[in-house]
RODO-2510 file (C-alpha; in nm, 4 decimals, decimal comma):
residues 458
     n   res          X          Y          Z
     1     x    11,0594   -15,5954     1,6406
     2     x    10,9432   -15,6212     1,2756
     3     x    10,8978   -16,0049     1,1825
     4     x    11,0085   -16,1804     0,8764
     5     x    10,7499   -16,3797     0,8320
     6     x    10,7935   -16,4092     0,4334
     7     x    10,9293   -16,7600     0,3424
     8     x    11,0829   -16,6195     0,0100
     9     x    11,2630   -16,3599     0,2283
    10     x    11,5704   -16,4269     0,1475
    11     x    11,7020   -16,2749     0,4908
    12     x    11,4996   -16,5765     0,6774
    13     x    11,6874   -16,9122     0,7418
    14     x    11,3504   -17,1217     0,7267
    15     x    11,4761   -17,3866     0,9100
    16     x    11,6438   -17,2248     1,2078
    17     x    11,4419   -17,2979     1,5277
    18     x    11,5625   -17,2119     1,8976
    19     x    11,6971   -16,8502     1,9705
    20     x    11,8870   -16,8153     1,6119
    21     x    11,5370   -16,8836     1,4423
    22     x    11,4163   -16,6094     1,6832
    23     x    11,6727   -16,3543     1,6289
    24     x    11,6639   -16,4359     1,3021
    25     x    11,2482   -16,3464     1,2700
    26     x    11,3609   -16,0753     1,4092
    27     x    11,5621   -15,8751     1,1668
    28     x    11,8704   -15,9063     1,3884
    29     x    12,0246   -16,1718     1,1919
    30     x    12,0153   -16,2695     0,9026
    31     x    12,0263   -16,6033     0,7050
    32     x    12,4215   -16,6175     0,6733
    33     x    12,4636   -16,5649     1,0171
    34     x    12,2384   -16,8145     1,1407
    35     x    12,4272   -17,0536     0,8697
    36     x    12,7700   -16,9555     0,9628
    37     x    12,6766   -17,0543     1,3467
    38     x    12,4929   -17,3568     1,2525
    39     x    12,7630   -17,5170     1,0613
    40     x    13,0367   -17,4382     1,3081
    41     x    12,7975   -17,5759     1,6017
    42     x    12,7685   -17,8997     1,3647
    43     x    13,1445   -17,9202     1,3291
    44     x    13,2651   -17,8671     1,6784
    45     x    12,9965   -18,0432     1,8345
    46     x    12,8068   -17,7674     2,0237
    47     x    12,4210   -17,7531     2,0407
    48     x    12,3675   -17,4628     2,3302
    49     x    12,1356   -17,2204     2,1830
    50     x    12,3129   -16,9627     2,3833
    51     x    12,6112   -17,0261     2,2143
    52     x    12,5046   -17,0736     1,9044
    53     x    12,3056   -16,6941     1,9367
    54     x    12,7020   -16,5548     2,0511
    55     x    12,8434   -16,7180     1,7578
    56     x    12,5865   -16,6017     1,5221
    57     x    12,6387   -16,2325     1,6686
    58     x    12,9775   -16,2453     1,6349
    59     x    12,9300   -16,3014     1,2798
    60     x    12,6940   -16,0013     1,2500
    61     x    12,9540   -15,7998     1,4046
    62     x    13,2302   -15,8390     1,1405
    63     x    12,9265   -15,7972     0,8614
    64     x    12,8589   -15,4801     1,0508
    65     x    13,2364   -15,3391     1,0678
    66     x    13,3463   -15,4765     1,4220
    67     x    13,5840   -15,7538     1,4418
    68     x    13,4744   -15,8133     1,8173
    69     x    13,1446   -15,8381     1,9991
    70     x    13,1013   -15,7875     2,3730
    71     x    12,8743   -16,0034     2,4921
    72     x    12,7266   -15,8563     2,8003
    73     x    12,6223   -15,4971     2,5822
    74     x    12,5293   -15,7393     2,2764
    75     x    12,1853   -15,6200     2,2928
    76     x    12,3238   -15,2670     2,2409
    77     x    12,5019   -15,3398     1,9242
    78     x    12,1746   -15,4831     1,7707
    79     x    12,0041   -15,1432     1,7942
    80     x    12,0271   -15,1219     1,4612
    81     x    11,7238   -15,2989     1,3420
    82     x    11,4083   -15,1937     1,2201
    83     x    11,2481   -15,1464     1,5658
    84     x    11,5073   -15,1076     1,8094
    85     x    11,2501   -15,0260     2,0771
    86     x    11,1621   -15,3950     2,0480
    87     x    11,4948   -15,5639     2,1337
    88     x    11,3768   -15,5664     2,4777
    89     x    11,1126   -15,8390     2,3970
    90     x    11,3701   -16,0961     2,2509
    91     x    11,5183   -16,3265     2,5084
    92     x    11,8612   -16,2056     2,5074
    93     x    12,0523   -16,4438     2,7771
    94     x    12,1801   -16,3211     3,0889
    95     x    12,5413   -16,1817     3,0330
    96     x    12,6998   -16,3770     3,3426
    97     x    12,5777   -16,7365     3,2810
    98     x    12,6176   -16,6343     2,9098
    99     x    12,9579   -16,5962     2,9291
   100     x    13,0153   -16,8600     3,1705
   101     x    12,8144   -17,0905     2,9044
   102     x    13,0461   -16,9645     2,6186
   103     x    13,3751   -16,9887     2,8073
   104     x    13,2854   -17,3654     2,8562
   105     x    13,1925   -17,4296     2,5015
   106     x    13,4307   -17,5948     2,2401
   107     x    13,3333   -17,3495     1,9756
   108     x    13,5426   -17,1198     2,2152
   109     x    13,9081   -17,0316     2,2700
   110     x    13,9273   -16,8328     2,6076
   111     x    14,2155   -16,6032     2,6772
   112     x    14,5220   -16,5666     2,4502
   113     x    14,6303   -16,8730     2,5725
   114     x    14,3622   -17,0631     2,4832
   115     x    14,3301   -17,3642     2,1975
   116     x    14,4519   -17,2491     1,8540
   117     x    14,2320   -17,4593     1,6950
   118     x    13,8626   -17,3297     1,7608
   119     x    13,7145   -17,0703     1,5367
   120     x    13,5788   -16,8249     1,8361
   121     x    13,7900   -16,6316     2,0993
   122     x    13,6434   -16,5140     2,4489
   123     x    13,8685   -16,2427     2,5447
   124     x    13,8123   -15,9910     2,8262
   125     x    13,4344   -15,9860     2,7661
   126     x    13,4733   -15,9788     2,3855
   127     x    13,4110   -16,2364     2,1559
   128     x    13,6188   -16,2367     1,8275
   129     x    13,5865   -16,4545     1,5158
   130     x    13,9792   -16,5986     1,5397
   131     x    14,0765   -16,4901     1,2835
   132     x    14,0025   -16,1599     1,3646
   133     x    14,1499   -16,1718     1,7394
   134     x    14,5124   -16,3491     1,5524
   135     x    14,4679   -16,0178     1,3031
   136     x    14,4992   -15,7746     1,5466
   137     x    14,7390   -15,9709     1,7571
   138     x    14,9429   -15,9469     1,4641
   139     x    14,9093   -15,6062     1,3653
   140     x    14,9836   -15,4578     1,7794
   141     x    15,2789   -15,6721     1,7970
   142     x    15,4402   -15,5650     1,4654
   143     x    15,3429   -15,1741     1,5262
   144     x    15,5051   -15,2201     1,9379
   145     x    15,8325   -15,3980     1,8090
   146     x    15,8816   -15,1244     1,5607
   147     x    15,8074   -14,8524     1,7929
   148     x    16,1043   -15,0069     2,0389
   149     x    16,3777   -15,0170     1,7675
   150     x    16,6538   -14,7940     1,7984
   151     x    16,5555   -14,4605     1,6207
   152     x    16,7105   -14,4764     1,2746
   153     x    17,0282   -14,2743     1,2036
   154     x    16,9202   -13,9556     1,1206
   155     x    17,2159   -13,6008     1,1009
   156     x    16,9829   -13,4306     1,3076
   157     x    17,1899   -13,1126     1,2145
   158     x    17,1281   -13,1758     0,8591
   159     x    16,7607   -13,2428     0,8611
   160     x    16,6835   -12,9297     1,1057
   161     x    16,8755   -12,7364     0,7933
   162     x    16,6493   -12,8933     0,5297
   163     x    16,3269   -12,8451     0,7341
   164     x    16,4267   -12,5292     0,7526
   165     x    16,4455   -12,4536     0,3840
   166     x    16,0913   -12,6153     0,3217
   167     x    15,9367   -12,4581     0,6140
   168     x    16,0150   -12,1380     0,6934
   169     x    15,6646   -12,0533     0,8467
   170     x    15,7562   -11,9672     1,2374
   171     x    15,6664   -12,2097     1,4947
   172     x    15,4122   -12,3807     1,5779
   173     x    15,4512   -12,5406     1,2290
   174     x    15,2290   -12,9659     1,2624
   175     x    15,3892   -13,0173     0,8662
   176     x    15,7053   -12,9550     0,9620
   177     x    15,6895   -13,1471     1,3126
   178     x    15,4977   -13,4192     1,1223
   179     x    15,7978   -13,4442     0,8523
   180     x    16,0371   -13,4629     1,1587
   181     x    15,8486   -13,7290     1,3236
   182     x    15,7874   -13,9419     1,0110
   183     x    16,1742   -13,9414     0,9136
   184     x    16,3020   -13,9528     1,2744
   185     x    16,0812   -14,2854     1,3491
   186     x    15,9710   -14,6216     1,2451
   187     x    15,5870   -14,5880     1,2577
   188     x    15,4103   -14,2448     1,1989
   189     x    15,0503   -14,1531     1,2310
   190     x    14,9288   -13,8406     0,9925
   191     x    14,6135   -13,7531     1,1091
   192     x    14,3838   -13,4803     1,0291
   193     x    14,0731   -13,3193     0,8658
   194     x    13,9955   -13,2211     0,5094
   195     x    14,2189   -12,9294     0,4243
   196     x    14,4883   -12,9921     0,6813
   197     x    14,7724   -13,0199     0,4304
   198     x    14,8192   -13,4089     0,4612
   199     x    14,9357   -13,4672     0,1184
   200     x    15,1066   -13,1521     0,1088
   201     x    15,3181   -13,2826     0,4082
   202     x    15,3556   -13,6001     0,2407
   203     x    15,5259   -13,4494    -0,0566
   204     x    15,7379   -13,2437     0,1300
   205     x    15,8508   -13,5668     0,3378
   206     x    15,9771   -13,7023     0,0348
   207     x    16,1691   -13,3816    -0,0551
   208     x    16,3482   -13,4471     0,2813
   209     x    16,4007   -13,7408     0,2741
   210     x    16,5881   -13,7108    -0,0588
   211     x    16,8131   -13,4498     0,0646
   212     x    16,8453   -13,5984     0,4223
   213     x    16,9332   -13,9491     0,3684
   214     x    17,2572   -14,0733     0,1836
   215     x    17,1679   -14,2791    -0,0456
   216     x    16,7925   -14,1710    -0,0375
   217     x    16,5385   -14,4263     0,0422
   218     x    16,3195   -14,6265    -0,2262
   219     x    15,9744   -14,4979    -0,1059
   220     x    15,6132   -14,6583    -0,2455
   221     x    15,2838   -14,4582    -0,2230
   222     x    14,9973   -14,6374    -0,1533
   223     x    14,6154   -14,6039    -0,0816
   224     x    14,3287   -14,8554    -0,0604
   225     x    14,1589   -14,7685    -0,3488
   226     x    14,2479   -14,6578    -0,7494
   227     x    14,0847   -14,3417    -0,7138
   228     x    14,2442   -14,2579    -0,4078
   229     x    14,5962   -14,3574    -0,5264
   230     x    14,5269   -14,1670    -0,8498
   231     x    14,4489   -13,8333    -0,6181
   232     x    14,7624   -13,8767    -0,4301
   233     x    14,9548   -13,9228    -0,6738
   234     x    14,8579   -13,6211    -0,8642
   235     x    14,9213   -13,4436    -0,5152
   236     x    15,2021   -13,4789    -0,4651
   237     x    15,3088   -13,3978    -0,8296
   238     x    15,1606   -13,0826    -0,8191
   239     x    15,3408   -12,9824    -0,4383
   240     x    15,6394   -13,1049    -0,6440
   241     x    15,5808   -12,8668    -0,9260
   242     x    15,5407   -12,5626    -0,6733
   243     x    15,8658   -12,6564    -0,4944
   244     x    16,0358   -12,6749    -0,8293
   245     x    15,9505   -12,3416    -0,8338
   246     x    16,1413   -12,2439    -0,5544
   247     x    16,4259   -12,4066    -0,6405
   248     x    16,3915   -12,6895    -0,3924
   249     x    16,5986   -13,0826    -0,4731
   250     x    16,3330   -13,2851    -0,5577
   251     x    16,3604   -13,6892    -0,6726
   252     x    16,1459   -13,7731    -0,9591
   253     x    15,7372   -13,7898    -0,8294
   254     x    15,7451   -14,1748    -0,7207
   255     x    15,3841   -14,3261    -0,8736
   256     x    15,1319   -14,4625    -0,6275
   257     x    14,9413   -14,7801    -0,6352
   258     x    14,6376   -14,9319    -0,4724
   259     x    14,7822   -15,1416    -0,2005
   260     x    14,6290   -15,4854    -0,3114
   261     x    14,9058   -15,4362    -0,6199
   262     x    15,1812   -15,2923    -0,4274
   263     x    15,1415   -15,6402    -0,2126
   264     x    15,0750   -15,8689    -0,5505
   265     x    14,7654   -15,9702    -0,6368
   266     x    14,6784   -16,3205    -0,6454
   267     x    14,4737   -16,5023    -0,9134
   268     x    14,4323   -16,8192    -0,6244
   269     x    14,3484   -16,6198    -0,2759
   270     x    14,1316   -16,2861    -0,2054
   271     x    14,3643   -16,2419     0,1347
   272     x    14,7371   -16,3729    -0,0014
   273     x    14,9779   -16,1678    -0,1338
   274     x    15,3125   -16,2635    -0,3362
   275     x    15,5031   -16,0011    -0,0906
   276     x    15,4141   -16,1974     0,2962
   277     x    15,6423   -16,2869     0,5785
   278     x    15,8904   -16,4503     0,3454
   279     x    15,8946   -16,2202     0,0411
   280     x    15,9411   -15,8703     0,1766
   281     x    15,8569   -15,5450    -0,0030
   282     x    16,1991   -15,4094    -0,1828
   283     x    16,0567   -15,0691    -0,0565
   284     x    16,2658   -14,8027     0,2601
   285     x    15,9281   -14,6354     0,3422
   286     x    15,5987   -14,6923     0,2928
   287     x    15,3596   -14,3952     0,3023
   288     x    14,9964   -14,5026     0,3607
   289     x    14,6836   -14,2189     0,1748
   290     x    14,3372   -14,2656     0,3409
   291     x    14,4540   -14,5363     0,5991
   292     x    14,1101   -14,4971     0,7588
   293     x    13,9694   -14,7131     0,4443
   294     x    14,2600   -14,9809     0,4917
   295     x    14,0396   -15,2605     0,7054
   296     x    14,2382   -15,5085     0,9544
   297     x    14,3111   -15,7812     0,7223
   298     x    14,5074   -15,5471     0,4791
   299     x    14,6960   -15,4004     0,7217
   300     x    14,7951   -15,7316     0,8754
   301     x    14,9225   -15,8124     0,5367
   302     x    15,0758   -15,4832     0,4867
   303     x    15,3083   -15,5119     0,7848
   304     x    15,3881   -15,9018     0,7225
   305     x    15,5181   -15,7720     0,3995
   306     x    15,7309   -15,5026     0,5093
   307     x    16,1023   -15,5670     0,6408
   308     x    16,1593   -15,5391     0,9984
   309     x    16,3856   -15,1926     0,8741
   310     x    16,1482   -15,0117     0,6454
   311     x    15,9251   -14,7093     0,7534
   312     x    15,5594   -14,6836     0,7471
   313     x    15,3876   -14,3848     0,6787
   314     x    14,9840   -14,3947     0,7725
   315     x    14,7995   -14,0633     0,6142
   316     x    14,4150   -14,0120     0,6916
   317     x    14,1285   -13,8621     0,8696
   318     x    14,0141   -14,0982     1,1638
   319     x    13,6961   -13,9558     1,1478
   320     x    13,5881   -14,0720     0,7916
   321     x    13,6036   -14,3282     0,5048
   322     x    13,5928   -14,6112     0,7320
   323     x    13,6163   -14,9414     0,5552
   324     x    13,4347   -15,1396     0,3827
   325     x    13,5281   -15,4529     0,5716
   326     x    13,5740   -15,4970     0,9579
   327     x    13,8232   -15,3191     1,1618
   328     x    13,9309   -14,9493     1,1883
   329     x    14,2748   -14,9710     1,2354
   330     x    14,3553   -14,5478     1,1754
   331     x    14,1477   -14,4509     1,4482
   332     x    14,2334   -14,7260     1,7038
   333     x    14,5849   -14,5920     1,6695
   334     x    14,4577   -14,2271     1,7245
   335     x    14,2763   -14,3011     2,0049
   336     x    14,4666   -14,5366     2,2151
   337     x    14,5727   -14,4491     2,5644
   338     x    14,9335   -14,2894     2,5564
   339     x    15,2660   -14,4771     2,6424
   340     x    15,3703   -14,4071     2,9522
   341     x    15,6513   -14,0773     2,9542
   342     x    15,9448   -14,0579     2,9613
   343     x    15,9417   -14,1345     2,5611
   344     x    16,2499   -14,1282     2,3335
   345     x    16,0765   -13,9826     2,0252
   346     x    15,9113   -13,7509     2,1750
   347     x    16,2211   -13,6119     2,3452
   348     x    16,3728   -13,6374     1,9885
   349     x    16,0967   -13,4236     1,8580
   350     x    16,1269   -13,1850     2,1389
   351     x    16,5052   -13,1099     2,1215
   352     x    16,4960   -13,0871     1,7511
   353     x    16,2089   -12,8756     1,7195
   354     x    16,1052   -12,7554     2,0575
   355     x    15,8541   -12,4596     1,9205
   356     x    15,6546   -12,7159     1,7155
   357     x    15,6058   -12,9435     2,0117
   358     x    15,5118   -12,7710     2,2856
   359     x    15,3011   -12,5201     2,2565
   360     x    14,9781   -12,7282     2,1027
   361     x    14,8039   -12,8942     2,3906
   362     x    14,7789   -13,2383     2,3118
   363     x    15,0964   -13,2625     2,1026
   364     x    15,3381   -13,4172     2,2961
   365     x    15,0747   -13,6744     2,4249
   366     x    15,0586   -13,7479     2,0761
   367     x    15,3472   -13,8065     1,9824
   368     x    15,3922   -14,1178     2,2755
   369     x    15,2078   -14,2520     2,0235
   370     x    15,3932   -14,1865     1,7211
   371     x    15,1131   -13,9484     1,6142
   372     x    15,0744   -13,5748     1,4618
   373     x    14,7118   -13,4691     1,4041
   374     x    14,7355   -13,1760     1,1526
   375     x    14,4856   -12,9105     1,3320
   376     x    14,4914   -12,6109     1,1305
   377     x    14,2718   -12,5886     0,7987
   378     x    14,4177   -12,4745     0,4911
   379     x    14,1549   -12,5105     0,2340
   380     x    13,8748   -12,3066     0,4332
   381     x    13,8252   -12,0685     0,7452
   382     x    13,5986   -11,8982     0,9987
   383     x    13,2547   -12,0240     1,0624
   384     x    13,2644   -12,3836     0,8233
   385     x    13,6348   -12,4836     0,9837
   386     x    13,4410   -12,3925     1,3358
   387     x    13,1623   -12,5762     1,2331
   388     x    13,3657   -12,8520     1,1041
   389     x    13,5175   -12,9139     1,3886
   390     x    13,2202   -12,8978     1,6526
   391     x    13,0594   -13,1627     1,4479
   392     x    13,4035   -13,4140     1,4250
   393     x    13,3735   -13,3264     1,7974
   394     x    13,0303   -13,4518     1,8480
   395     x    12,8842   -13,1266     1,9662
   396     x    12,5903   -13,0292     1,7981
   397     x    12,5070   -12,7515     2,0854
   398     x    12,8070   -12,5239     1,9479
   399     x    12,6994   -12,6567     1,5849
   400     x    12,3529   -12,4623     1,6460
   401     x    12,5373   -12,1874     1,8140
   402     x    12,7412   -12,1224     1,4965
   403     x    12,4952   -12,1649     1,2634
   404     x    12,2800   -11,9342     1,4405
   405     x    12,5649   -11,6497     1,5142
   406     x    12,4640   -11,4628     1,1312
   407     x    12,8353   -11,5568     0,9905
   408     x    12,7745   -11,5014     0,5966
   409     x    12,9549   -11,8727     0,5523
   410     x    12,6832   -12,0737     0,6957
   411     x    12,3235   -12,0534     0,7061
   412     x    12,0168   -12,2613     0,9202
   413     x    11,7488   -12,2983     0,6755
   414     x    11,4602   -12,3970     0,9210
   415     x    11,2414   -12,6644     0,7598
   416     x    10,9587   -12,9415     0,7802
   417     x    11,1652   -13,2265     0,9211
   418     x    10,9242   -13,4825     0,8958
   419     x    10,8463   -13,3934     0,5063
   420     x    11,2756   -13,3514     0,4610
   421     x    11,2975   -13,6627     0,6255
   422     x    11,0365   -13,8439     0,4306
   423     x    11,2026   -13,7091     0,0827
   424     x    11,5467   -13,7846     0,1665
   425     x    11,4430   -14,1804     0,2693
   426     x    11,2295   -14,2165    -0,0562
   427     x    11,4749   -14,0933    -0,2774
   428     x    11,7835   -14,2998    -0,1455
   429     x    11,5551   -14,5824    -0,0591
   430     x    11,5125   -14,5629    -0,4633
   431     x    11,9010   -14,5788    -0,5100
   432     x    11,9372   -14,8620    -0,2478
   433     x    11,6378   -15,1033    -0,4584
   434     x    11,8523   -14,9956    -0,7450
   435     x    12,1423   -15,1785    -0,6194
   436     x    11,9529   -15,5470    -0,4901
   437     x    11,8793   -15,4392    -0,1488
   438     x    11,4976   -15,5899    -0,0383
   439     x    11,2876   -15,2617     0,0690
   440     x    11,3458   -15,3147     0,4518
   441     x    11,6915   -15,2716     0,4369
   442     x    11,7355   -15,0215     0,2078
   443     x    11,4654   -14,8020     0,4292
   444     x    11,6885   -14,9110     0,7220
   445     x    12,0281   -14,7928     0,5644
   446     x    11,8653   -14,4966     0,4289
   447     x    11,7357   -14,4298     0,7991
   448     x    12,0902   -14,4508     0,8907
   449     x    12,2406   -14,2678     0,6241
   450     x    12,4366   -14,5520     0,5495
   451     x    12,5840   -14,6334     0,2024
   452     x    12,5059   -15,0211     0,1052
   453     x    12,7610   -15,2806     0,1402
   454     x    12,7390   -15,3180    -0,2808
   455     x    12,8496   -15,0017    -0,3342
   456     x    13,0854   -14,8679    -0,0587
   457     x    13,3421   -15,0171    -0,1909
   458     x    13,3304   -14,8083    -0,5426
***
């Protein structure tokens, strides 16, 4: 493992000694770790370098985008250093006694029952910042207890009509199922690729719900950023315009707004809203653009904002723009092991709009967990959507194969990888130096193909 060894290294805590001042040398922590540790060993009274080294990678963890660490593959989740093949040599504790050490600590809640007031939690093998663990705690419960609500009160006759009118394509039809599921339930998960029509489906949603609903609902757009609210609102205006067209009843195009200003901005707190638990959002539904960006904290806020009878609407591609702080909240709901069958809105789904539902394979698994993943690309075709999709799968066998099948849409262009390679790290090295990053970690991020911290969130 490289060693810091530069006292004006402003990644080296020059006073940390035991195994923080080791892990520290060695580019797996950095100075604000080893602080963070230090200071809440100081306060609660623990000295255990063992403990101190969890707390310290627990830390890391949320820098890195995790809210949890597990302690017995924490070794694993370091490989991110400059030398990974050196990790071996650092003295990593023994997972068992580790955890055994940590569970006894009083830096250390343990369980969901344990203490409320330590600033660590030891759950199942994973060590949260509390914070972090209450976060998520938060954000489960208020997704489950909306999930078992009674299904609102939909005229099921009525809305089949209206679907009908905006989707006349013949069955299987994911928009129109999607539309079905987000106005027939509490929570809804719109998932899907570049291309798949999710704003498209959003702005038809809104068409239906203004002619399915008496009196129709007050509905707020929302995305994480300005430039993403700006795109979906200009969507949606434009799906409006072509609807128009047809002669379809349309409410006026609602605007949409970053979600830190939907929720109220506050001059005093970077993680307080004006609309919380006690001051709930005016809003019927809230529909969610590039949820994969919104990190755990916001979307713990979010929901504590919401009334217990408003929709939520979550748009996005679990398989990109992850965000900038810790938590991935879009594809943990994605990805989650189904409820158990028999499920009532799935059996909704089905009777309303039985051709949508079942003949997709992993639809009406889906849908246990309130979720339609759009499938079918609208913006391209043929070898790139192929090709798209064997790389969101994580097979870069079929990848080659396509590439190398003589489609006119692709093309391999053999090259020098080690000279590619070399040009691609100099030149966003460059960009990385540009932004404050010292040269290690900006070769180590352009390695990765990471984007730095400073500017991810632009």
């Amino acid at each position: 493992v490289t060693v810091l060894d530069n006292l004006h290294d402003d990644r080296l805590a020059t006073r940390a000694q035991g195994l923080l001042g080791q892990f520290n040398a060695a580019g797996v922590l950095t100075a604000a770790d080893v602080h963070v540790a230090s200071t809440l060993g100081r306060l609660c009274g623990e000295s255990s370098d063992p403990v101190l080294l969890a707390a310290a990678l627990a830390v890391r963890a949320v820098r890195e985008g995790s809210v949890c660490l597990g302690l017995p593959e924490a070794h694993r989740s370091a490989g991110d250093v400059e030398d990974p093949a050196g990790l071996g040599a650092l003295p990593w504790p023994v997972p068992s006694p580790w955890l055994a050490e940590c569970s006894n600590s009083p830096l250390i809640a343990v369980g969901v029952d344990g203490p409320d007031d330590r600033p660590l939690r030891l759950v199942d093998g994973l060590l949260y910042l509390d914070r972090y663990w209450r976060e998520e705690q938060l954000v489960r419960a208020e997704l489950d207890t909306r999930t078992a609500l009674t299904p609102p009160d939909v005229d099921t006759n009525r809305l089949r009509a209206v679907l009908g009118r905006l989707f006349a394509a013949p069955a299987p039809d994911l928009q129109r199922l999607a539309v079905a599921a987000c106005v027939t339930g509490w929570v809804t998960v719109v998932a899907g690729g570049p291309g798949t029509g999710k704003t498209t489906t959003v702005a038809r949603l809104l068409a239906v719900l203004h002619q399915t609903l008496d009196p129709p609902p007050r509905v707020a757009l929302a995305a994480p950023t300005g430039k993403a609210a700006a795109r979906m609102q200009e969507a949606v205006a434009e799906e409006f315009a072509r609807l128009a067209e047809n002669g379809i009843e349309l409410p006026s195009s609602p605007p949409a707004s970053t979600l830190h200003r939907l929720l109220g901005w506050r001059p005093d707190s970077h993680s307080r809203f004006r609309f919380n638990r006690h001051n709930h959002l005016p809003y019927d539904v809230v529909v969610v653009d590039e949820t994969s960006m919104v990190s755990l904290t916001l979307m713990s806020r979010l929901l504590e904002a919401m009334r217990p009878d408003a929709q939520l609407v979550l748009v996005g591609d679990p398989d990109q723009l992850a965000s900038v702080e810790a938590g991935a909240v879009l594809g943990d709901l994605v990805r989650r092991e189904p409820r158990a069958a028999p499920d009532r809105r799935s059996a909704q789904l089905t009777a309303l709009l039985p051709g949508d539902v079942q003949p997709a394979d992993d639809v009406e698994s889906e849908l246990h967990n309130d979720v339609v993943r759009l499938r079918i690309v609208h913006r391209y075709g043929g070898a790139i959507a192929d090709m798209a999709e064997a790389i969101r799968r994580g097979h870069p066998d079929e990848v080659m194969e396509i590439l190398r099948r003589g489609d006119p849409q692709v093309e391999l262009v053999e090259t020098d990888l080690d000279a590619e390679l070399r040009f691609h790290v100099e030149r966003l090295t460059a960009r990385h130096l540009a932004a404050g990053m010292t040269p290690a970690e900006a070769q180590r991020r352009a390695r990765d193909g990471r984007r730095p911290r400073a500017q991810a969130g632009s």
